[in-house]
Structures are given as structure tokens and as C-alpha cells.
N, C-alpha and C positions, 0 to 999 in steps of 0.2 A: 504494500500500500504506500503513496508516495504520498508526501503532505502538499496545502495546499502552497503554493508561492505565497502568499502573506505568513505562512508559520514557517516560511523557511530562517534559517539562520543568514547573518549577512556574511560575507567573506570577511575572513581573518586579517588582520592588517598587521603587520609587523613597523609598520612605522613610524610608530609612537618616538617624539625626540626625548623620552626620559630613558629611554634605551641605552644612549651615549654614557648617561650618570654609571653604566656596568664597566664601563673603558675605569673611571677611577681604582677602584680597587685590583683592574691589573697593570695598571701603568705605575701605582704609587709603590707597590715595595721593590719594582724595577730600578730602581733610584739611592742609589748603594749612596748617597752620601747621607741620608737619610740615618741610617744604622749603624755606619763605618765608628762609633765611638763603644768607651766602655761606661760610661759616664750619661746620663744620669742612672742611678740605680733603684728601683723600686719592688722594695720588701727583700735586697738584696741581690736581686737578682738583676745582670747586666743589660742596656738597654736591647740589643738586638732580641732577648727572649721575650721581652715583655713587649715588646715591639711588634712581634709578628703573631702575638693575640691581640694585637690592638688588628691589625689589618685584618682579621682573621671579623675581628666585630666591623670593621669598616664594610666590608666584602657583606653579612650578613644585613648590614641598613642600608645598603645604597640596592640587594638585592630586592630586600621587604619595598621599600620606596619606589624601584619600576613594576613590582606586583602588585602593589594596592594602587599604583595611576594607571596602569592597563588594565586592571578591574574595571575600575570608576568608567574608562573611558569606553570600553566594551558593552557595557550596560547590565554587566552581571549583580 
């Protein structure tokens, strides 16, 4: 049974410009001057460890933020 063209779904669009916001989190820890130190230390431990749970949280908001605007913008 095929539904009728008004219940169809419309075509998927991949061209949302909050897309771009996903390039942050792999272009930023590409950027060795960023972590090249041992200083500052937090809870002891040297910056590049605490560092790459920091991008690791970067990486998971800038994902959450192009899925809740491709929601919105989808109509879901």
C-alpha cells in the first residue's frame, strides 16, 4: 500500500550550516600548540591528559548542538 503524497515525508536535507560547528572538534586538538606544555596542572595531572577530556566534552556539545538544530529544523 503506498501512502498518499500529502503523508509523504519530504526529502532529507543534509544542508543544515550548523553542520560546519562538527569541523570544531576535529580541527581543535589538531593544533599541537595547544597541549605542547606540562603546565597548567589540574588535580595533578598534566595539561595534555586533562586536555583531551576536555575535547572529548567539546566533541560531545558541538555534536548534541547540530542534533537538537537538525531536529528543530526537520520538524520532528
Amino acid at each position: 500500500m503506498t501512502t498518499p503524497p500529502s503523508e509523504e515525508r519530504p526529502a532529507r536535507s543534509d544542508r543544515n550550516p550548523w553542520n560546519w560547528l562538527l569541523l570544531v572538534p576535529v580541527v581543535i586538538p589538531l593544533i599541537p600548540a595547544l597541549y605542547n606544555a606540562d603546565e597548567p596542572r589540574l588535580f595533578g595531572f598534566p595539561l595534555f591528559y586533562w586536555l583531551q577530556l576536555a575535547f572529548i566534552v567539546l566533541g560531545v556539545g558541538a555534536t548534541t548542538i547540530v542534533y537538537q538544530t537538525g531536529k528543530k529544523r526537520s520538524g520532528r
